[in-house]
C-alpha positions in Angstrom: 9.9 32.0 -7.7 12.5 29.7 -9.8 13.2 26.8 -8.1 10.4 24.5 -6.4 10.1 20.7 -4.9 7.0 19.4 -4.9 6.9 16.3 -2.3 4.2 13.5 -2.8 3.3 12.9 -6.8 -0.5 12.7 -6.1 -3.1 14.2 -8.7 -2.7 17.9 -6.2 0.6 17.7 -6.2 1.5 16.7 -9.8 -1.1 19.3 -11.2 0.7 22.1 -8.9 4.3 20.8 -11.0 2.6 20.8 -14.3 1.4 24.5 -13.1 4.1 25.8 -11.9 6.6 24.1 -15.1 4.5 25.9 -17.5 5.2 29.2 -15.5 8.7 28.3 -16.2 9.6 27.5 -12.5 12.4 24.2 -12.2 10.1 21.7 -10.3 12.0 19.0 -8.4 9.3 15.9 -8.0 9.9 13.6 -4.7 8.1 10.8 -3.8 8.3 7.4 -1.9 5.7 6.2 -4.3 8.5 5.3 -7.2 5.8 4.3 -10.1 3.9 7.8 -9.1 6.5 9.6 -8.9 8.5 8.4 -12.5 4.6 9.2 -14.3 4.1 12.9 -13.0 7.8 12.9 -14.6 6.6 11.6 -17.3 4.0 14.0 -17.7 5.9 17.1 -17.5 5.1 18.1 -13.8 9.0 18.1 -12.9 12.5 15.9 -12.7 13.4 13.6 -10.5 17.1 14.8 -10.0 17.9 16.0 -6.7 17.9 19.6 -6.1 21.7 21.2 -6.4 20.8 23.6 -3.4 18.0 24.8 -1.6 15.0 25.5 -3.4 12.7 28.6 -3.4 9.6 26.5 -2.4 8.8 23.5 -1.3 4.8 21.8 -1.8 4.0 19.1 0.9 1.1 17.2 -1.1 1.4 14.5 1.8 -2.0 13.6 3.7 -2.1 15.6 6.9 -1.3 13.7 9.5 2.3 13.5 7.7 2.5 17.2 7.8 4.4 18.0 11.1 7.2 14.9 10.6 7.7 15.3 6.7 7.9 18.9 7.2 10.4 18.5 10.3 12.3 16.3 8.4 12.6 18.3 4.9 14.0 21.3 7.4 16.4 19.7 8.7 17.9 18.5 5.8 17.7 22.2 4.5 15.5 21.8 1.3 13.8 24.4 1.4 13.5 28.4 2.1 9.9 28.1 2.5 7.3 25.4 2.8 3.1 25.3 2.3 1.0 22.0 2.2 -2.5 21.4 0.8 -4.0 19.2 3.1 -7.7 19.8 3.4 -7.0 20.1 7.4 -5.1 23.1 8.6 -5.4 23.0 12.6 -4.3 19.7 13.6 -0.9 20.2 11.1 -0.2 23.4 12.9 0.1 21.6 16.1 2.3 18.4 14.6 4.6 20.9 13.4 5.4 22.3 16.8 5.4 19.3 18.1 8.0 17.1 15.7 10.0 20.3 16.1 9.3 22.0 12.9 10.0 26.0 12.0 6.6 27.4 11.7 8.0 31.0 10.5 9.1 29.4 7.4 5.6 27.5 6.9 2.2 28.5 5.8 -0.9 26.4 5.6 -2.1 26.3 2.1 -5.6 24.1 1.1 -6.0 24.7 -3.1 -10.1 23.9 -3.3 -10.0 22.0 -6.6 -9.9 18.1 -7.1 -11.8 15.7 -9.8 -13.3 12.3 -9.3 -9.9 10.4 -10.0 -7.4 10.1 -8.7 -3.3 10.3 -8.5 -0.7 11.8 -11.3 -2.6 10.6 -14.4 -5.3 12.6 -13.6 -3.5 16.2 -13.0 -4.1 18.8 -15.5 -2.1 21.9 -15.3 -5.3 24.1 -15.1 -7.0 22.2 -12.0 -6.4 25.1 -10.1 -7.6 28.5 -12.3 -10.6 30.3 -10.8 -10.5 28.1 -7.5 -10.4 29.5 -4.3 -6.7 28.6 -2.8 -7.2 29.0 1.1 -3.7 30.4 3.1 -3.7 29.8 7.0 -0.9 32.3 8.2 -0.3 31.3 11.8 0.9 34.7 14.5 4.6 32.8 14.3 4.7 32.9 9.3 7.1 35.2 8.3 6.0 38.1 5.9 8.5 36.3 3.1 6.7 33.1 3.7 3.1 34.6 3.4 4.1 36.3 0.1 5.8 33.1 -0.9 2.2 31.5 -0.7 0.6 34.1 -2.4 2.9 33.9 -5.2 2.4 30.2 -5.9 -1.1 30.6 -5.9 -1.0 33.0 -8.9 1.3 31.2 -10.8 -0.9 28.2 -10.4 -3.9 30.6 -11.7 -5.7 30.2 -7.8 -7.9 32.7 -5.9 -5.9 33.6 -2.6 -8.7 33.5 0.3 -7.0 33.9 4.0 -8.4 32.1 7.0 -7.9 31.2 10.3 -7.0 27.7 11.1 -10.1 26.8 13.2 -12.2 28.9 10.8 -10.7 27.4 7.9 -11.8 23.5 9.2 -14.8 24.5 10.6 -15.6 25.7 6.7 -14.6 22.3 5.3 -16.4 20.1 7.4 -19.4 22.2 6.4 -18.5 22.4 2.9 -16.6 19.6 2.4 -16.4 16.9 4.6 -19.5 15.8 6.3 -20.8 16.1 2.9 -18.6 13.3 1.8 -20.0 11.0 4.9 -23.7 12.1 3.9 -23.4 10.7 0.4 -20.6 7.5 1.5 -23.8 6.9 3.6 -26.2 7.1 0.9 -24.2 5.4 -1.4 -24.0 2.3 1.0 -28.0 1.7 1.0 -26.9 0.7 -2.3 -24.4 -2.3 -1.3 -26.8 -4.9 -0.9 -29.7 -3.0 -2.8 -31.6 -5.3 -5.4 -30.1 -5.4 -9.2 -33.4 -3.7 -10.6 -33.9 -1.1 -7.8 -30.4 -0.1 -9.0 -31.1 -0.5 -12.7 -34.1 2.1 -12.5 -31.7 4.7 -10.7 -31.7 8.5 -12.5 -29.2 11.4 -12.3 -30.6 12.0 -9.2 -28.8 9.1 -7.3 -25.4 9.9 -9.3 -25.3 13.3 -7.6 -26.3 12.6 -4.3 -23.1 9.4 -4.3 -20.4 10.8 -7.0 -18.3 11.6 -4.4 -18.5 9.0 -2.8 -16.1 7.5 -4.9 -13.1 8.9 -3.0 -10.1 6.5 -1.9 -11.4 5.4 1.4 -7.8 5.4 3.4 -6.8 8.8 2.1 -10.4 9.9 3.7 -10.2 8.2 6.5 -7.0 10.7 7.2 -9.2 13.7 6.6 -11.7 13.0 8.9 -9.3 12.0 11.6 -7.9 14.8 11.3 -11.1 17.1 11.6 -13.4 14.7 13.9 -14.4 16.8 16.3 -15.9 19.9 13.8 -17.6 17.1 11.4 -18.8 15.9 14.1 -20.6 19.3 15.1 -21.7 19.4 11.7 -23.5 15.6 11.5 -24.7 16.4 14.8 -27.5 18.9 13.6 -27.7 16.9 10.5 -28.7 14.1 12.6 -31.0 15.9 14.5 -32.8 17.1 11.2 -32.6 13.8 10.2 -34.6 12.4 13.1 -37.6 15.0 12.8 -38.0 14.5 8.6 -38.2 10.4 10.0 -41.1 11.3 12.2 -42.8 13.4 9.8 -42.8 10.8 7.2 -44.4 7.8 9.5 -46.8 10.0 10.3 -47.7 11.2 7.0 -49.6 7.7 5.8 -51.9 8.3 8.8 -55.7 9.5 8.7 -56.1 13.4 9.2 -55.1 14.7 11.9 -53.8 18.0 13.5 -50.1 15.3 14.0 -50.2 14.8 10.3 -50.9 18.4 9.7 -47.9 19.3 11.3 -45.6 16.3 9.8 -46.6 18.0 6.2 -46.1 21.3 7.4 -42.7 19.8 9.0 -42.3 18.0 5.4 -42.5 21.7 3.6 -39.9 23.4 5.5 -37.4 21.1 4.9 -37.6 21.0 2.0 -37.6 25.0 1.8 -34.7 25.1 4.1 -32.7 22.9 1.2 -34.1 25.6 -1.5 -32.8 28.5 0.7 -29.6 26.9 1.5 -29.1 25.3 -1.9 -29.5 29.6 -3.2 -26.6 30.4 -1.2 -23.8 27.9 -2.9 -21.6 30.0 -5.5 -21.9 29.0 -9.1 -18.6 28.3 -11.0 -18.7 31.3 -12.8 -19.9 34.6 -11.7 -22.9 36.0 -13.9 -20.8 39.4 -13.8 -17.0 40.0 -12.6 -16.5 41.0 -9.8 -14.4 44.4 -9.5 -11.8 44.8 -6.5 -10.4 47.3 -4.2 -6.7 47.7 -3.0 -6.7 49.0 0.7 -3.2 49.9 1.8 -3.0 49.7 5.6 0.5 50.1 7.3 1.7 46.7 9.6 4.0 47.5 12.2 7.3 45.1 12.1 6.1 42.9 15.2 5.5 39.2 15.3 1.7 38.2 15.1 1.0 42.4 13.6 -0.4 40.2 10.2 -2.5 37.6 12.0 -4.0 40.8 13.7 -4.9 42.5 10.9 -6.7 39.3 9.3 -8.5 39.1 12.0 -9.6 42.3 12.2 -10.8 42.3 8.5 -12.5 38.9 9.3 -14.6 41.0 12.2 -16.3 42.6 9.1 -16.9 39.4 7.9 -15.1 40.4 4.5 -12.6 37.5 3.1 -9.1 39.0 1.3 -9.3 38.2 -2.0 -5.6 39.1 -2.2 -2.1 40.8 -0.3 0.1 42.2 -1.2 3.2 43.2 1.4 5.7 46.2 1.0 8.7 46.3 3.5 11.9 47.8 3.4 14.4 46.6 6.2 15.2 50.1 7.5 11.9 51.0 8.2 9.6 50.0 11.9 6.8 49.5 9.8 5.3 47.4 6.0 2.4 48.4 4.4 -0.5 45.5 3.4 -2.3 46.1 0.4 -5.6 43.9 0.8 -7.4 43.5 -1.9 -11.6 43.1 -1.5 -14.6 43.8 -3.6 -15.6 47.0 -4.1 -18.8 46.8 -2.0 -17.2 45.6 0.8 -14.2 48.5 1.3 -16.7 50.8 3.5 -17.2 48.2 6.0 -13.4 47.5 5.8 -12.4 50.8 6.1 -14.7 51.4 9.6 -13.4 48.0 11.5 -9.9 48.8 10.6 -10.2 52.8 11.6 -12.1 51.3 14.9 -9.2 48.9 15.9 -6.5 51.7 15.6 -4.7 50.6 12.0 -3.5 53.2 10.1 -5.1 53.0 6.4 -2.4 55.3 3.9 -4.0 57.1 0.5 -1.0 55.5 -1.2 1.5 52.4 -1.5 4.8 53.0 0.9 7.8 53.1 -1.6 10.9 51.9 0.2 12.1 55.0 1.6 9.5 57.0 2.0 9.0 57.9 5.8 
């Protein structure tokens, strides 16, 4: 990649210029945001100047329900050969493309996991991204070139490549992500009205449960618009857990009984159920590295043949930690190298073999037959 325009000057999309400038990629910075935009120049992240022609990549860092129209509109006026995003929503973008009349062979959904508490240009660093899982939403209609496109700004960026499907991939975050947010914007407003010295006698504790609370309320208010329905899902069982834990605690103050019995015993699990759950959220850093497989499958040259073979990888619930794609234009068929951890490549190796892909012992050289 030489040439990139990164559109919307935000703390994501001024840390991707600062990223990709030190790569030594020319990054053209656009934004409607005038003050944002001069600073991320300022910075380093990229220049101002209008591209002279159309540009290798271009970075929607717009809020999603922008997607479809911003995208439509930077196609038309040719800016770009290819174009990701990194909204934190992947379905509902997919469908606004379509729908404002956008080309969705030239587009892949991209969602870089990596943020800090503040926000906007002054707050990018060039390394926000290293070690983070980058999540890529190919749809059945992304062209191979656009794929590797995405793949290729993640590394320069220092990202982890993780490939998802759409509906997967929001279902995650509103699990992971955002009904989190809601749980501790909820917490934090017990606090509006809350006496001075409750709040003076508050430990690390409290700071935990609220910190990101702290998030601009409008630019949230997009997210979860945007993926209502699956947070939804997810607050609906938290409610319900919610509503038991309630009636175990007004019963615990009352004499013995086999109901208080069974409040504490209610009481216990819960609190279990956060130790077992809590176990099961990766650390930072791995305590050992993890070592990695290259499986090299051949793709046939048919529209939606990559979108199959995710799938078919995500059946053995394995994520691709990587791809990369071969293809010569004379040939009827690519080969995929996916990359996976090492303990994972039997269980790879039977879903593929059971869904009729052809696995090779080697990478296909352009050429070979």
């Amino acid at each position: 990649m030489r040439t990139a325009v990164v559109v919307g000057t935000g703390l994501i999309g001024t840390s991707i210029g600062l990223a990709l400038s030190r790569r030594g990629v020319l990054v053209y910075l656009d934004d409607a945001d005038t003050t944002a935009a001069r600073t991320a120049e300022a910075l380093g992240a990229g220049s101002l100047r209008t591209p002279a022609g159309q540009v290798d990549l271009a970075v929607l860092a717009v809020p999603p329900a922008s997607i479809g129209t911003v995208l439509a509109r930077c196609q038309r006026d040719g800016l770009a050969h290819t174009y990701t995003d990194v909204a934190s929503v992947k379905a509902r973008p997919h469908e606004e493309i379509r729908a404002a009349g956008g080309d969705p062979s030239r587009y892949i959904g991209g969602h870089p996991l990596a943020g800090a508490e503040r926000s906007g240009p002054l707050a990018a660093r060039a390394d926000l991204f290293e070690g983070r899982p980058w999540v890529l939403t190919p749809s059945p209609r992304t062209d191979r070139s656009a794929l590797n496109r995405g793949l290729e700004l993640v590394s320069l960026c220092g990202g982890v490549p993780v490939l998802m499907d759409t509906d997967a991939h929001d279902r995650a975050v509103a699990l992971t992500s955002h009904a989190p947010h809601l749980v501790a914007a909820m917490m934090a407003a017990r606090l509006e009205h809350a006496e001075a010295e409750h709040i003076r006698v508050s430990g690390q504790g409290l700071r935990d449960v609220t910190r990101i609370a702290a998030g601009e309320p409008a630019l949230w208010s997009d997210i979860l618009t945007a993926n209502a329905g699956a947070v939804a899902d997810v607050l609906d069982d938290f409610a319900k857990d919610l509503e038991r834990l309630v009636s175990a605690l007004r019963a615990l103050p009352g004499p013995e009984s086999e109901a208080r019995r069974q409040a504490a015993a209610d009481l216990v699990e819960m609190l279990r159920r956060g130790n077992r759950g809590h176990a099961r959220v990766p650390h930072k850093q791995r305590s050992r590295p993890a070592e990695y497989v290259a499986i090299p499958v051949a793709v046939p040259d048919q529209p939606g043949a990559l979108a199959r073979l995710f799938s078919t990888v995500g059946e053995a619930g394995v994520n691709i930690e990587d791809v990369r794609i071969e293809h010569s234009l004379d040939q009827p068929s690519g080969l995929a190298e996916l990359l996976v951890e090492s303990a994972s490549v039997a269980a790879v190796r039977r879903v593929l073999d059971a869904n009729g892909w052809t696995m090779r012992e080697k990478p296909l050289l352009v050429g070979d037959a």
